[in-house]
C-alpha positions in Angstrom: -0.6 47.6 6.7 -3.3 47.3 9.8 -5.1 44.8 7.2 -1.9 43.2 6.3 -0.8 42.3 10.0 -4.3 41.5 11.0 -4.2 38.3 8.1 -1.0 37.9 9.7 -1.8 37.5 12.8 -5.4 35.2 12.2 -3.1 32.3 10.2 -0.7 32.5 12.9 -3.6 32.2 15.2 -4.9 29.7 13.4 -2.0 27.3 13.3 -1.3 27.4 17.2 -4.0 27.2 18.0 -5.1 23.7 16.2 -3.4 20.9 18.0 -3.6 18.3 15.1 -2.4 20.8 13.5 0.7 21.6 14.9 1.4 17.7 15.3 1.0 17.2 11.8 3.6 20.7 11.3 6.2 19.7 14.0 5.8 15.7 13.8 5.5 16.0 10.4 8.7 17.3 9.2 10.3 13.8 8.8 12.6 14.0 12.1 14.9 16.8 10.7 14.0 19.0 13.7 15.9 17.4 16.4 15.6 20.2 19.0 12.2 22.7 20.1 14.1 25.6 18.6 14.2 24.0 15.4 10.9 22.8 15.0 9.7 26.2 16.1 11.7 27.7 13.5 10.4 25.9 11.1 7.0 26.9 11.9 8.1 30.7 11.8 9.0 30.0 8.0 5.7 28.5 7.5 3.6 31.3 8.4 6.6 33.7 6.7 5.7 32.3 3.4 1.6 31.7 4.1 2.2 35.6 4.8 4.4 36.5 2.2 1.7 34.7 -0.6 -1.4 36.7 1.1 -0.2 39.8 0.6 2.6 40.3 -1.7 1.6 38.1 -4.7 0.2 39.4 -7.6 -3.1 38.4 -7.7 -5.8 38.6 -5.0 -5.4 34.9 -3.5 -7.6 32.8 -1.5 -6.5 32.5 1.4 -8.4 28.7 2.1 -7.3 27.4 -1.1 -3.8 28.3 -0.1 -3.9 26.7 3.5 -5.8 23.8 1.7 -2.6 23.1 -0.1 0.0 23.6 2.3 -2.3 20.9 4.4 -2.5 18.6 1.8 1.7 19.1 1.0 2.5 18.7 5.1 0.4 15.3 4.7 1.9 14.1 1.1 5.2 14.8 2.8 5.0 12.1 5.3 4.1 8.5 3.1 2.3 7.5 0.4 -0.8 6.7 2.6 -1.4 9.5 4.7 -3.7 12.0 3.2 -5.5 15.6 4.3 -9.1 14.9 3.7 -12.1 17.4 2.9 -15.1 17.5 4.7 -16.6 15.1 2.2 -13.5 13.0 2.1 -14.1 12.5 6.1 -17.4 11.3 5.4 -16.1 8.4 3.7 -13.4 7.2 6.2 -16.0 7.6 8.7 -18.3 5.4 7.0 -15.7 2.4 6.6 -15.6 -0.3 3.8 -19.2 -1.2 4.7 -20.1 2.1 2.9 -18.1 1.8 -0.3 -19.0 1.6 -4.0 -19.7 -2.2 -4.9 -17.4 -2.1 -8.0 -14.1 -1.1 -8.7 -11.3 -1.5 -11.5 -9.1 -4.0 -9.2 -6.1 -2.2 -9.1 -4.5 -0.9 -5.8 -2.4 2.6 -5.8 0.7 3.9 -4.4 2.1 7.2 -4.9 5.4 8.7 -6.2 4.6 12.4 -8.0 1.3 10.8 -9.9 -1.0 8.3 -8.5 0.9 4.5 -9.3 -0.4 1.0 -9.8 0.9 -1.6 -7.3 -0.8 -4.2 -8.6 -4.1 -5.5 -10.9 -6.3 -7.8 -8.5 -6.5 -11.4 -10.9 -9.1 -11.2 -13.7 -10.1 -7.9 -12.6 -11.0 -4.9 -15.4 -7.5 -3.4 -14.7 -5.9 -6.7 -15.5 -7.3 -7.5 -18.6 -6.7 -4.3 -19.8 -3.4 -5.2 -19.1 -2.5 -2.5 -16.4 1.0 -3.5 -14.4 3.1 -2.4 -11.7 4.5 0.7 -12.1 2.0 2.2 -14.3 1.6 6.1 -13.8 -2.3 6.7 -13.7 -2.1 10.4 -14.6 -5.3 11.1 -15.1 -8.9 9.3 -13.7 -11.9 10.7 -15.7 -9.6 14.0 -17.2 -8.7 14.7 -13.1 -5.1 14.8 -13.1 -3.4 12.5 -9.7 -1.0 15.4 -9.5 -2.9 16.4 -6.4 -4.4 13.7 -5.9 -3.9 11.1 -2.3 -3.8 7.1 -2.6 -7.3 7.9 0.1 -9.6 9.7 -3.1 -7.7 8.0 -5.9 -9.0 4.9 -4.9 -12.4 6.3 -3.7 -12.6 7.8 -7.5 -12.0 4.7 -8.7 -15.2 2.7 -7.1 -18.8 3.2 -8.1 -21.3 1.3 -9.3 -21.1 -2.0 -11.3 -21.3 -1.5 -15.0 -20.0 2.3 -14.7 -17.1 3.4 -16.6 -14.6 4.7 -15.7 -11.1 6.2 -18.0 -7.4 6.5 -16.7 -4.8 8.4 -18.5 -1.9 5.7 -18.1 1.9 6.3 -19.1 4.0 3.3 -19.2 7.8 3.3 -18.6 9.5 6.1 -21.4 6.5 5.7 -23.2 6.7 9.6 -25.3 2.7 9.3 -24.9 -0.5 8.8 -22.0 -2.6 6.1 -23.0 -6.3 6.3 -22.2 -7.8 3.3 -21.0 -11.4 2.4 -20.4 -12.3 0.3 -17.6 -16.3 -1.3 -16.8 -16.3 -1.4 -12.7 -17.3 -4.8 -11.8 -18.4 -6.2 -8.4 -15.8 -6.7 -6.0 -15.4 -10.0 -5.4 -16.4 -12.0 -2.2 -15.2 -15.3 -3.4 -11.0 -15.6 -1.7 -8.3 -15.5 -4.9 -6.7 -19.1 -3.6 -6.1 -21.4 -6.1 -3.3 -24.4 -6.7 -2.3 -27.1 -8.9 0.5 -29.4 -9.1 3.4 -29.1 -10.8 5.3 -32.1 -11.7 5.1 -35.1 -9.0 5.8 -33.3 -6.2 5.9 -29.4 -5.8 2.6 -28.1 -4.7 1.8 -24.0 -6.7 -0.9 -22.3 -4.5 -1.6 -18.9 -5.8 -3.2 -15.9 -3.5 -4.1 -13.4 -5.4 -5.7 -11.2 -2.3 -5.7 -11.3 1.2 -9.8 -10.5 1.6 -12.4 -12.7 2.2 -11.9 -16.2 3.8 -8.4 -16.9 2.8 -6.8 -18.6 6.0 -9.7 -21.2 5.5 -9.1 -21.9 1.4 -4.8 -21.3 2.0 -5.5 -24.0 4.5 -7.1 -26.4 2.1 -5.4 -25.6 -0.5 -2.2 -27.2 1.1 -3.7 -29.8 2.3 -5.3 -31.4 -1.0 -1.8 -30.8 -2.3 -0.2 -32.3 0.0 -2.5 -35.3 -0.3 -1.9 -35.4 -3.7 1.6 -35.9 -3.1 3.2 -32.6 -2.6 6.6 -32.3 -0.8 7.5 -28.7 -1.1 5.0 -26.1 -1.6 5.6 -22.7 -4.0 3.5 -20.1 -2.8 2.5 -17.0 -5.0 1.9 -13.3 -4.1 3.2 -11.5 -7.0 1.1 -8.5 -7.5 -0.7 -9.1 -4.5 -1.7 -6.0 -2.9 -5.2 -6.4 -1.5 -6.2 -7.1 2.0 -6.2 -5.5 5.6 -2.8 -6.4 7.4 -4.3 -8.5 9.7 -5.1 -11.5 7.7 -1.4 -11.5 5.9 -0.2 -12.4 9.6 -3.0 -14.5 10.1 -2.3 -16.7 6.9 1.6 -16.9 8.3 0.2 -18.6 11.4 -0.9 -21.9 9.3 3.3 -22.2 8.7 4.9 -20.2 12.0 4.9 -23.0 15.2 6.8 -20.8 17.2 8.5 -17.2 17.4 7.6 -13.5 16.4 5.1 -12.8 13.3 6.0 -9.1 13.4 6.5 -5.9 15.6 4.0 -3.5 15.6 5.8 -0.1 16.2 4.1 3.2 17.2 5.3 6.6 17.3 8.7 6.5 20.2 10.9 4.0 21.9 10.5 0.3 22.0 7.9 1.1 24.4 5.7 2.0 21.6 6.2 -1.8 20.1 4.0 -4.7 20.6 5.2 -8.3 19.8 2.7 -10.6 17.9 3.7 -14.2 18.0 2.9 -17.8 17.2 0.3 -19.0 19.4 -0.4 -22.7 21.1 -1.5 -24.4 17.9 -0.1 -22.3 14.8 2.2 -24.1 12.4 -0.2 -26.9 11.0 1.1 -26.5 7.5 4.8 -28.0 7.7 6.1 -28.6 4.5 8.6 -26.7 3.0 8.0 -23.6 1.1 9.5 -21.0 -1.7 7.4 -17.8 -1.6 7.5 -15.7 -5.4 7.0 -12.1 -4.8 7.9 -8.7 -6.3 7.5 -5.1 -6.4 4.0 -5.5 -6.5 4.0 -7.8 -3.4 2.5 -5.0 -1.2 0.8 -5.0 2.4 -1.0 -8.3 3.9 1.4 -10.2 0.9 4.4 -8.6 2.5 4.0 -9.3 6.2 2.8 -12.8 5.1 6.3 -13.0 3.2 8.6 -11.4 6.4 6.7 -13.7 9.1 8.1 -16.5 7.1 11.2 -15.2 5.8 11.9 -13.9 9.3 11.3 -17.6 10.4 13.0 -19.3 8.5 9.9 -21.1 7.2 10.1 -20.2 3.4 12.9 -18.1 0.7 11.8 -15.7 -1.5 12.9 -15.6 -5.1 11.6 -12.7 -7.3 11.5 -8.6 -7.0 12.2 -6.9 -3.9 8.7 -5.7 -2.2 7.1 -2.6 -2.4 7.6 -1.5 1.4 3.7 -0.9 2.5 3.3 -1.7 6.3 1.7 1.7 8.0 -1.4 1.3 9.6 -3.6 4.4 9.2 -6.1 6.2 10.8 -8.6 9.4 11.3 -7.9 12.4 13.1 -10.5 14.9 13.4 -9.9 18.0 12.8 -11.8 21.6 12.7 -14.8 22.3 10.0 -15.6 18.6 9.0 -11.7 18.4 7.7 -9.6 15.7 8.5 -6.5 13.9 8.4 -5.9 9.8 7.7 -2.6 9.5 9.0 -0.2 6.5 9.5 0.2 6.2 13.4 1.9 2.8 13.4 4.1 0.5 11.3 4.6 -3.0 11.1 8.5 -4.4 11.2 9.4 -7.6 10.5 10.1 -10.3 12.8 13.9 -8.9 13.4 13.0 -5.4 13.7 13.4 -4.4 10.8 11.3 -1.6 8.9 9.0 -3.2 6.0 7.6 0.3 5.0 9.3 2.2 2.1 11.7 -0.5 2.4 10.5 -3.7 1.2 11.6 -7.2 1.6 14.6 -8.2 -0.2 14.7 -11.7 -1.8 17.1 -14.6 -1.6 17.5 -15.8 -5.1 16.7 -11.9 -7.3 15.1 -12.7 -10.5 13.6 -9.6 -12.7 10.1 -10.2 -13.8 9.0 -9.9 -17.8 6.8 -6.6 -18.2 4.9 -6.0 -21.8 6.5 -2.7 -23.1 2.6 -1.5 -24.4 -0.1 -1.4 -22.4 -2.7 -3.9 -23.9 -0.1 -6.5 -24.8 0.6 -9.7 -22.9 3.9 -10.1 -21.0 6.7 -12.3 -22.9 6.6 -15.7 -23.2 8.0 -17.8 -20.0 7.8 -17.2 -16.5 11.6 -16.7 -15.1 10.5 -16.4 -11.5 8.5 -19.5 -11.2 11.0 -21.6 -13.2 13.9 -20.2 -10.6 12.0 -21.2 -8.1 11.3 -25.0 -9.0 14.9 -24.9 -10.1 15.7 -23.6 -6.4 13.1 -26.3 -4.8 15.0 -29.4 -6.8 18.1 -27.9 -5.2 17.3 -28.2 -2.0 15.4 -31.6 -2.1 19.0 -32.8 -3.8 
């Protein structure tokens, strides 16, 4: 019993004492906990059931591996994006892009029981394999997602160019995983900005990721279109996922004169929110535009799509978004563990949240997905055509 109570009273030590800790336990517990009593009762459960485990289970138990998961289930608990990193998983949010692999599949991962695909990067491995949204990536290299974060899936996924690489993907109701190889390739540093003309008059830019140079080539883009007689441009970010946040509200400045961008919010009351806006010189791009987006429209793509939604500068015609809009970062915590954790959100230019919610669109059109993996989508492309049927509607 002495033995017993003295485990005990070390994890109970050990979660007072931490103060990232006991953030992550009391702000972590989705805002059910509206008053201290509650909050503290719900850390007295905590440490019954750590308790209970060490010393009435049935088997000897390890008592890091079992604090290990209850960290990493407080952290899955809260979004997609915030994760409970190892000492070695700490190293590599320390070290920053400028550290990572220089290959990867292309493919850009949410979360929702397994590890899932938001979108294949353009001409990437993942895309010609014929990954889509939605795809469950169960396994990567036999390593079920199950406990897996968004933070190592996509570290697993990097390496070095020419390195393989094989996911375990299920599909829909498919009865059966499929196993896919993928070569890693070189992440691009060329910008995914490309357009064309379609018909006399509608200008089709397509962004396919939101790295690189893009305001510069977006930029371009419309203007040789526009040149070329464009009157209404149709701008693409269907399964566009890639890209810090930033440079989504950056590229909304080449069409926003005036008014808000987005709200950044933080943790509290309005505060915690910081306005970004149009500045002296934004809006230099002023024909009229139809944005195509859906579910896998995802992070820079999405704030790029409320600025101008918000501002009345373009429709959207498609899927409804994903939701992504946290902004993440590292907390330190004790023996080389850590935790990346969303601290902010971005909101759109009403207020409104983006994250987990997405961005609903004004004309809803379902986009075609191949029922195997492997296969191309059906013929057509539903979205696109509503949308030049929605342009001609408004020029009329």
């Amino acid at each position: 019993m002495a033995e017993a109570m003295t485990t005990r009273t070390r994890l109970s030590v050990l979660l007072i004492s931490t103060p990232a800790l006991a953030f992550v336990v009391l702000g972590g517990l989705l805002g059910r906990a509206s008053t201290g009593d509650e909050k503290l009762q719900h850390l007295r459960v905590f440490d019954d059931v750590v308790s209970l485990i060490v010393n009435n289970y049935v088997e000897d138990v390890k008592v890091d591996r079992v604090m290990d998961g209850a960290m990493r289930g407080l952290a899955d608990g809260l979004d997609p994006d915030s994760a409970y990193l190892d000492p070695k998983l700490v190293k590599v949010a320390e070290a920053g892009a400028s550290a990572a692999a220089p290959a990867d599949v292309g493919i850009e991962l949410t979360r929702q029981y397994y590890l899932r695909v938001i979108a294949a990067r353009d001409g990437s491995p993942a895309a010609k394999a014929g990954l889509q949204t939605g795809d469950y990536v169960r396994a990567i290299d036999g390593k079920p997602t199950r406990d897996l974060s968004v933070f190592e899936g996509m570290r697993l996924l990097r390496g070095t160019p020419g390195s393989k690489v094989t996911l375990t993907i299920i599909r829909g109701n498919a009865a059966e995983p499929k196993q896919i190889g993928l070569v890693r390739e070189k992440t691009p540093a060329g910008v995914l900005v490309s357009g064309k003309l379609i018909g006399a008059d509608v200008g089709y830019i397509r962004i396919g990721s939101f790295t690189g140079d893009v305001i510069a080539h977006l930029r371009d883009q419309a203007a040789a279109l526009e040149n070329g007689g464009a009157k209404h441009l149709v701008i693409d970010v269907r399964r566009t996922a890639e890209g810090p946040l930033e440079a989504g509200l950056d590229a909304a400045r080449l069409f926003v004169k005036s008014g808000t961008l987005a709200v950044k919010a933080g943790r509290g009351d309005k505060a915690a929110r910081e306005t970004i806006a149009a500045r002296s010189g934004d809006g230099a791009i002023t024909l009229p535009v139809t944005l195509l987006v859906t579910t896998g429209t995802a992070g820079a793509a999405e704030l790029f799509a409320a600025a101008l939604d918000g501002n009345k500068r373009a429709d959207l015609i498609g899927e409804r978004t994903l939701g992504r809009a946290g902004v993440q970062k590292l907390v330190r915590l004790a023996d080389g563990r850590g935790l990346w954790l969303t601290y902010a959100r971005y909101l759109t230019p009403g207020g409104d949240a983006i994250q987990g919610k997405g961005l609903n669109p004004d004309v809803a059109i379902d986009e075609p997905e191949a029922f195997e993996i492997g296969e191309s989508s059906p013929a057509g492309d539903p979205i696109l055509d509503a949308a030049i049927e929605h342009v001609h509607k408004i020029a009329a």
